[in-house]
C-alpha positions as a Markdown table, in Angstrom:
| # | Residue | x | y | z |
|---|---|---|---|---|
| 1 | Unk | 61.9 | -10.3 | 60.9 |
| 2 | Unk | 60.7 | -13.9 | 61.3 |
| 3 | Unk | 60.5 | -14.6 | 57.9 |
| 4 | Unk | 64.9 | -13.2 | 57.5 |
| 5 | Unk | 65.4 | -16.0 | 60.2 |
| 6 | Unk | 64.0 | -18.7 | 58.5 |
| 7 | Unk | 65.9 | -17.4 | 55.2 |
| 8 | Unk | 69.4 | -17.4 | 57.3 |
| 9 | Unk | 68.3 | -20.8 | 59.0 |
| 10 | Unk | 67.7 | -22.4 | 55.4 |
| 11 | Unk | 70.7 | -21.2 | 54.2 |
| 12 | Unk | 72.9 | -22.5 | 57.0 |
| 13 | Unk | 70.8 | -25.9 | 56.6 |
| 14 | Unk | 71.9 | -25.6 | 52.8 |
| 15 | Unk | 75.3 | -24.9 | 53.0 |
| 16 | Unk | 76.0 | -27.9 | 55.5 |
| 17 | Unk | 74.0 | -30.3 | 53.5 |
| 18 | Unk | 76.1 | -29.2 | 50.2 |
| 19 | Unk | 79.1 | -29.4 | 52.1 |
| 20 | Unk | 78.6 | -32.9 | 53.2 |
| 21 | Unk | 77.8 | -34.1 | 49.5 |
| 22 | Unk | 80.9 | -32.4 | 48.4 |
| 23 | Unk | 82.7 | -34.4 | 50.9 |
| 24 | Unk | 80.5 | -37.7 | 49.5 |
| 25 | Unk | 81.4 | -37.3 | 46.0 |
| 26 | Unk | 85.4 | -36.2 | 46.6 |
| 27 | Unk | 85.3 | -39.5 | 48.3 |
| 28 | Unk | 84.0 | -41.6 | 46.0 |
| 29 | Unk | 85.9 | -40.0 | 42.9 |
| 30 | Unk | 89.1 | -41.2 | 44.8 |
| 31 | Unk | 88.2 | -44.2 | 45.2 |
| 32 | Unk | 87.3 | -44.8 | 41.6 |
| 33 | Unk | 90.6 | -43.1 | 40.2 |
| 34 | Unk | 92.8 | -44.8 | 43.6 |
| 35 | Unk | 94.3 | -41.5 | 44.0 |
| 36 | Unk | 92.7 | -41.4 | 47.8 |
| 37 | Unk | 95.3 | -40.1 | 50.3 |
| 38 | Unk | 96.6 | -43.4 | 51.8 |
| 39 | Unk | 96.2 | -43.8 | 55.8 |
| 40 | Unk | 98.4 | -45.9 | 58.3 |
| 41 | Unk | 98.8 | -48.6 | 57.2 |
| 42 | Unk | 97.2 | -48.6 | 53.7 |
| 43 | Unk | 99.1 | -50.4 | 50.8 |
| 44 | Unk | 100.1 | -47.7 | 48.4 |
| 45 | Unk | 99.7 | -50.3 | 45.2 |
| 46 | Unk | 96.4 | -48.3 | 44.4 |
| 47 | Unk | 98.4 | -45.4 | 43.6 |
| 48 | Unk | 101.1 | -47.2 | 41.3 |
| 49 | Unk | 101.8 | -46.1 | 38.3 |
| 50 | Unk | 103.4 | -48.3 | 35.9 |
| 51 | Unk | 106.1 | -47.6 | 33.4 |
| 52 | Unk | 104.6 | -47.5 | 29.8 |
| 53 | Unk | 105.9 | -47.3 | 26.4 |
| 54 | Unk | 109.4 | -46.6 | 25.4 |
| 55 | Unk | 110.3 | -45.8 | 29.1 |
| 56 | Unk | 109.0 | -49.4 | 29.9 |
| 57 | Unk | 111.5 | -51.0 | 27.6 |
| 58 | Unk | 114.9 | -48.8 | 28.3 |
| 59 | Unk | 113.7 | -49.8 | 32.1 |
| 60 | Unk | 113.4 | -53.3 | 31.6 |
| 61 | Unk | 116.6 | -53.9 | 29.8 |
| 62 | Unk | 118.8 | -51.7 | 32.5 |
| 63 | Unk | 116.9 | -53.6 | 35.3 |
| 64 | Unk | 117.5 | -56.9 | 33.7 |
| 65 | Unk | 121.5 | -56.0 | 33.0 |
| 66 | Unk | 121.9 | -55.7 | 36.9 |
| 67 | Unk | 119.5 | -58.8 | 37.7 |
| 68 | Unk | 119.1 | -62.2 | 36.0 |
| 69 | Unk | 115.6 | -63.2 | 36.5 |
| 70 | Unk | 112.2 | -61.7 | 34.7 |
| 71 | Unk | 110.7 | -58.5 | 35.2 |
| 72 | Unk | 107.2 | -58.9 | 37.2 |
| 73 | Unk | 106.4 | -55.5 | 38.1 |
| 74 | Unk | 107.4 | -51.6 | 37.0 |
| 75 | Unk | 106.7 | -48.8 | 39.5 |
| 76 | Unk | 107.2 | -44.4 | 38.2 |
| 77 | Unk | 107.5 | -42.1 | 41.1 |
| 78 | Unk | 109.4 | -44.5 | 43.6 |
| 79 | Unk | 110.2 | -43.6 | 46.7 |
| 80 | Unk | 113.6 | -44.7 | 46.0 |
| 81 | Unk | 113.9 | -42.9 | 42.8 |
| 82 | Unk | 111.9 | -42.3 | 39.5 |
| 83 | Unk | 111.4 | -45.8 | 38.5 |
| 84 | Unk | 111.0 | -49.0 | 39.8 |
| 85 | Unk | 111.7 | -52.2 | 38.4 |
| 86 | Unk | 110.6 | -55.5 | 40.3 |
| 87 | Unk | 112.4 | -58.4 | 39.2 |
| 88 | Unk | 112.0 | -62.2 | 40.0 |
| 89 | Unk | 114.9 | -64.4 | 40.1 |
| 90 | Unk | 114.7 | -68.1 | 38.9 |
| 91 | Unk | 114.8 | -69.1 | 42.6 |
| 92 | Unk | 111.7 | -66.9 | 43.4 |
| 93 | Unk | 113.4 | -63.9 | 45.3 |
| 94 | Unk | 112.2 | -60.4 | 44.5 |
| 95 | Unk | 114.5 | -57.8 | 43.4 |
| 96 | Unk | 114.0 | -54.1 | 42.8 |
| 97 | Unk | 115.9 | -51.9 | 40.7 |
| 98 | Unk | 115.4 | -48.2 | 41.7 |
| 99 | Unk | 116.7 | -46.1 | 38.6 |
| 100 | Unk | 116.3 | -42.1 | 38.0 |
| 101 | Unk | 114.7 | -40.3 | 35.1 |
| 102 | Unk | 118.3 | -41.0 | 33.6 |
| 103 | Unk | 117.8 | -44.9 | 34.1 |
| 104 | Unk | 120.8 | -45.2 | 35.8 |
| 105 | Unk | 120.9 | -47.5 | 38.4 |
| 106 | Unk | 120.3 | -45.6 | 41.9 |
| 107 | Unk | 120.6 | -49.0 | 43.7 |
| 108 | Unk | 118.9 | -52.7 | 44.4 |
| 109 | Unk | 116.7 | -53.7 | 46.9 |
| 110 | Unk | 115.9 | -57.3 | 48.1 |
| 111 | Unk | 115.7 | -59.7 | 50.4 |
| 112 | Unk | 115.4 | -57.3 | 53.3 |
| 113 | Unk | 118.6 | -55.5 | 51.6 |
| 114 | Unk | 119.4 | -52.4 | 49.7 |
| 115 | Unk | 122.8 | -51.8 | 47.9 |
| 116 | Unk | 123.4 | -48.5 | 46.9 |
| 117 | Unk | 125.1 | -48.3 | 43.5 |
């Protein structure tokens, strides 16, 4: 009988040790990929993903029809719609241009402001 404690004790001792480097290395992998789950108050740029190839340029040009400046940052999965466009005018503001999987224009948002389109 003493020796079937010591088995069960070990194995409880060993399953809370591998649970706690599970823990560890799920950590760390989202912090390498920026995929962690943000908390209060944690920037959300880790988890951007920008717009890439053809999508990037049918983006840019609707962005840049609604908004004269230059485009200085693209955003897929918005919260305000599928893409995001960020665009700078000469002056310095910030625009962004929220458009759906369709690139249409959902709306704007700068300056404090959003128009809905």
């Amino acid at each position: 009988m003493p020796n079937r404690k010591k088995l069960i004790g070990g194995a409880a001792v060993l399953a809370v040790l591998l649970l706690g480097a599970g823990t560890a290395v799920a950590q760390q992998q989202g912090a390498i990929s920026g995929r962690e789950d943000e908390g209060a108050g944690q920037d959300d740029d880790a988890t951007e993903q920008p717009i890439t190839g053809p999508a990037l340029d049918r983006a840019r040009q609707t962005a840049l029809s609604r908004v004269d400046g230059k485009v200085t940052g693209t955003e897929v999965n918005d919260e305000q719609g599928y893409y995001e466009v960020e665009v700078t005018r000469a002056d310095g503001t910030q625009v962004d241009v929220h458009l759906d999987r369709g690139f249409h224009v959902l709306g704007t948002e700068g300056d404090g402001t959003w128009d809905d389109s």
